[in-house]
C-alpha positions as CSV (number, residue, x, y, z in Angstrom):
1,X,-103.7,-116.8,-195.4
2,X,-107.2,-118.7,-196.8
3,X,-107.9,-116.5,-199.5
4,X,-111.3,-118.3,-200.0
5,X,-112.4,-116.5,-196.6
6,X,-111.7,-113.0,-198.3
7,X,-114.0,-111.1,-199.9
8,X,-112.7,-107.8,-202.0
9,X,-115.7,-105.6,-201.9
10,X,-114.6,-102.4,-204.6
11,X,-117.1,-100.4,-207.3
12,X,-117.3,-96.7,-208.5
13,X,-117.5,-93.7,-205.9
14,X,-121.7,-93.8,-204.5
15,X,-122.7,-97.2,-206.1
16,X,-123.3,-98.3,-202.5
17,X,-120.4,-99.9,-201.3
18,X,-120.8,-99.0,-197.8
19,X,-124.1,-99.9,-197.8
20,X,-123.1,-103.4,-198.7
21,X,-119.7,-103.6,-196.4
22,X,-122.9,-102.8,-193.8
23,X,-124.9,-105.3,-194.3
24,X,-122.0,-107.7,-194.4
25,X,-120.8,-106.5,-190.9
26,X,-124.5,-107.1,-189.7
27,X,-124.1,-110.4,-190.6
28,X,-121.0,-110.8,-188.6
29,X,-118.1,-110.3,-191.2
30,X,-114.9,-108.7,-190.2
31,X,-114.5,-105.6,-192.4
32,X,-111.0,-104.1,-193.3
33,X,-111.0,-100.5,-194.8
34,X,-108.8,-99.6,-197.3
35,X,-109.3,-95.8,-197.2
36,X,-108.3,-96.1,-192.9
37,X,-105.1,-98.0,-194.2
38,X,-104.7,-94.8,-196.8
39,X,-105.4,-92.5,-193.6
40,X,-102.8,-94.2,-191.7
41,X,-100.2,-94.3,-194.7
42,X,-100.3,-90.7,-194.3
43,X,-100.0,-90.3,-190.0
44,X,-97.1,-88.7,-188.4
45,X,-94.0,-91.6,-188.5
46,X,-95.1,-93.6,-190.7
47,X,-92.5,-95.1,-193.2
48,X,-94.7,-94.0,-195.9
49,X,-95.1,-90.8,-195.0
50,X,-91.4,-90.5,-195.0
51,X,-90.7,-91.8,-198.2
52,X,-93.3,-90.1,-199.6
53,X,-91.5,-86.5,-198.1
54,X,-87.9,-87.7,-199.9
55,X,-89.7,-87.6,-202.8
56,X,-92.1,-85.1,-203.4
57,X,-90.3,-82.4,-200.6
58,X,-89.9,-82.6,-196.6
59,X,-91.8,-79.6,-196.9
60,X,-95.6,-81.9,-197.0
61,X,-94.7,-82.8,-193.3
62,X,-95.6,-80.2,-190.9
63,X,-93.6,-79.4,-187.3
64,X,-95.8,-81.8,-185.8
65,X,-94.8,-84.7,-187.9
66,X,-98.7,-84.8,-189.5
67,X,-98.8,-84.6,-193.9
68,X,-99.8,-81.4,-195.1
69,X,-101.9,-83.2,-197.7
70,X,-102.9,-80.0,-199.7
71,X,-99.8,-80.0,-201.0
72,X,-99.1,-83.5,-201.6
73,X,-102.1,-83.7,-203.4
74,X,-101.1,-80.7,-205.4
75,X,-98.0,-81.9,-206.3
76,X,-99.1,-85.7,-206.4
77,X,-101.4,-85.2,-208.9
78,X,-100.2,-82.5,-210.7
79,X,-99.8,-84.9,-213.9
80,X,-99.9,-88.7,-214.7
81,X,-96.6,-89.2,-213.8
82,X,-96.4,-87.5,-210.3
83,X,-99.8,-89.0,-209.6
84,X,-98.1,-92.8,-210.4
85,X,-95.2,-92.5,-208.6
86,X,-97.3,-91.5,-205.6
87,X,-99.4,-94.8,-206.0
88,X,-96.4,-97.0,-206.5
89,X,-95.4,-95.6,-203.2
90,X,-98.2,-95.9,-201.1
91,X,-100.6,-98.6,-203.0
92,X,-97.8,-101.4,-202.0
93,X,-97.7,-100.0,-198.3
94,X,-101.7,-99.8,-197.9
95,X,-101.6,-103.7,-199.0
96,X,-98.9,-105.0,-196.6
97,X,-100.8,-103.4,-194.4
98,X,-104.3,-104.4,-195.1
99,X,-103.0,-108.0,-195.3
100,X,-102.0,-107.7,-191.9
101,X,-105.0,-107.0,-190.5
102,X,-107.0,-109.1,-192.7
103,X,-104.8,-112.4,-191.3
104,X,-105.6,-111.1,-187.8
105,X,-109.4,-110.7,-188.4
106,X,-109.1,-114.0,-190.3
107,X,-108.2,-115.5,-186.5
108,X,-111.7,-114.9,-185.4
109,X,-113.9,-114.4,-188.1
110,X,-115.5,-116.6,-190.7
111,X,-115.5,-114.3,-193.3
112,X,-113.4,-111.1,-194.0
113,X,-114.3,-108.4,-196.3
114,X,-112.3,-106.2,-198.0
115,X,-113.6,-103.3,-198.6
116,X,-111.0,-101.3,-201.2
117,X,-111.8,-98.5,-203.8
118,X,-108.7,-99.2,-206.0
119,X,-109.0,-103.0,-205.4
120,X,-107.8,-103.6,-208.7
121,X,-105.8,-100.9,-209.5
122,X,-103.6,-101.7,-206.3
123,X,-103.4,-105.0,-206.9
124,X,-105.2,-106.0,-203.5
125,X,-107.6,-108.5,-205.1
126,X,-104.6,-110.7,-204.8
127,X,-105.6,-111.0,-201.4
128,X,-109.3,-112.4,-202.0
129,X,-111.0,-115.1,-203.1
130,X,-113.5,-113.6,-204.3
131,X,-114.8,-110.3,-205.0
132,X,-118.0,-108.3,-204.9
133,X,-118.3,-105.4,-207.2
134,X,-120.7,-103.0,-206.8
135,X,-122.6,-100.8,-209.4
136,X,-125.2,-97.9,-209.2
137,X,-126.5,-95.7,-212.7
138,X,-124.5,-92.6,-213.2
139,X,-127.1,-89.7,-212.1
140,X,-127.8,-92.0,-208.9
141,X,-124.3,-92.2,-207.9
142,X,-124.1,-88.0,-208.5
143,X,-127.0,-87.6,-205.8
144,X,-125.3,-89.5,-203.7
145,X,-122.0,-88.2,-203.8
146,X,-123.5,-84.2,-203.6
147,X,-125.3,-85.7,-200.5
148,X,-122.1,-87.3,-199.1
149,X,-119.9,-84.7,-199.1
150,X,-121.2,-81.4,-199.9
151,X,-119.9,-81.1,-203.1
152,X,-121.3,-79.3,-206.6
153,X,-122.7,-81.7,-209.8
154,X,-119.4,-80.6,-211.4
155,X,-117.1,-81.2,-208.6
156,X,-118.9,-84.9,-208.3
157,X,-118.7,-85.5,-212.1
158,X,-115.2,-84.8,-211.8
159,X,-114.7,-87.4,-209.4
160,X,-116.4,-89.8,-211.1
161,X,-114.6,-88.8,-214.3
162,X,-111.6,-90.1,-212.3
163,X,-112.5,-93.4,-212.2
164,X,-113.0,-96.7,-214.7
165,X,-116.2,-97.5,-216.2
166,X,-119.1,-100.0,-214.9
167,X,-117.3,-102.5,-217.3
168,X,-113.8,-102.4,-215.7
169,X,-115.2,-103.3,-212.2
170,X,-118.1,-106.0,-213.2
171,X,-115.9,-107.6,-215.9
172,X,-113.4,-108.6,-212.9
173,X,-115.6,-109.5,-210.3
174,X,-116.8,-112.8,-209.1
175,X,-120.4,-111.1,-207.9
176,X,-122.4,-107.9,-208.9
177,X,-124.3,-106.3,-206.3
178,X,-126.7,-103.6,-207.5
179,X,-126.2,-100.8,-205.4
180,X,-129.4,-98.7,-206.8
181,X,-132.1,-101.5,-205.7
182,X,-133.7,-101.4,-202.3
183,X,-132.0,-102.4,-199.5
184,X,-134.3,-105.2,-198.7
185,X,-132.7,-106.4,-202.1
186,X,-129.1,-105.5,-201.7
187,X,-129.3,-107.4,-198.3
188,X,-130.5,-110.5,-199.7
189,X,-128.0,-109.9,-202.3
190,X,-125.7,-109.6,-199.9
191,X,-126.7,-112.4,-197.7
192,X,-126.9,-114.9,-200.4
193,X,-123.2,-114.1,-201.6
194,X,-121.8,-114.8,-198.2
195,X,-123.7,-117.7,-197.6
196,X,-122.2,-119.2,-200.7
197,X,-118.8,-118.5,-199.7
198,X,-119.2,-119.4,-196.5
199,X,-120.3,-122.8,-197.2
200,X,-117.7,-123.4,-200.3
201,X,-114.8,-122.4,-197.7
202,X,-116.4,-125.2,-194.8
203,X,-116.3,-127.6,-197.9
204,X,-112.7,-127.3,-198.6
């Protein structure tokens, strides 16, 4: 797989990433989704799925074969333990995965972006060239994510609590994109980035 033609695109919850990954599509990049690969990790028959069942209870499956994911998260995440088994289940699966499609966007596309939460964390910036980290202040990202989903301040500091600080992100990535500045900005941002790579990757 050329590597040089992936672009890891991660950053804290409401910093702007899909804003980004948008303007990146507009510009005719490929984008692969992480969270969909998560999605289908979890859809009836899937290996994962099944492992997942042998080890936290066949009870998370309904009849139907789908994940009863209240309860997985409940147990998954009932301490730091549960919670990394559960990643070193599904984080390896969602890669495999993503890697796949990546090669078979790769086939038609200049330029594939992959656009992954937990780049890091699940060791999918192995797959990239480069990466794109995005970053937003704190009480900007809170509006955002109440707006999003429909959430309390509390119930969005808690999911940012989740998460690394601005320095874990920016301190790995190749590129910085600031997700609070206009979009006119965060396009040319955006466009200049991909230009770049796109013209080191026609060099080589």
């Amino acid at each position: 797989m050329e590597k040089k033609r992936v672009i890891g695109l991660t950053g804290q919850t409401g910093a702007g990433k899909t804003t980004v990954s948008g303007f990146a599509g507009e510009l005719g990049c490929a984008v692969v989704d992480a969270d969909k690969m998560a999605h289908e990790a979890l859809a009836p028959g899937s290996d994962c799925l099944k492992r997942l069942a042998e080890i936290f209870g066949h009870d998370i499956i309904e009849k139907d074969g789908s994940c009863r994911r209240s309860v997985l998260a409940q147990r998954a995440f009932s301490d730091k333990k549960s919670t990394a088994l559960l990643n070193s289940i599904t984080h390896p699966w969602i890669i495999e995965k993503s890697g796949q499609y990546i090669r078979r966007k790769l086939e038609n596309n200049d330029i594939v972006i992959f656009d992954a939460p937990l780049l890091f964390e699940s060791g999918g910036d192995r797959l990239c060239g480069t990466v794109i980290a995005v970053t937003a202040p704190e009480n900007i990202r809170i509006e955002r994510i109440m707006q999003r989903d429909g959430i309390s301040e509390k119930a969005a500091r808690l999911r940012m609590g989740a998460q690394h600080d601005e320095e874990y992100y920016t301190s790995r990535a190749d590129y910085v994109i600031d997700g609070s500045a206009s979009l006119d900005e965060i396009k040319r941002k955006t466009t200049a980035i991909i230009s770049e790579i796109q013209n080191c990757a026609a060099l080589t």
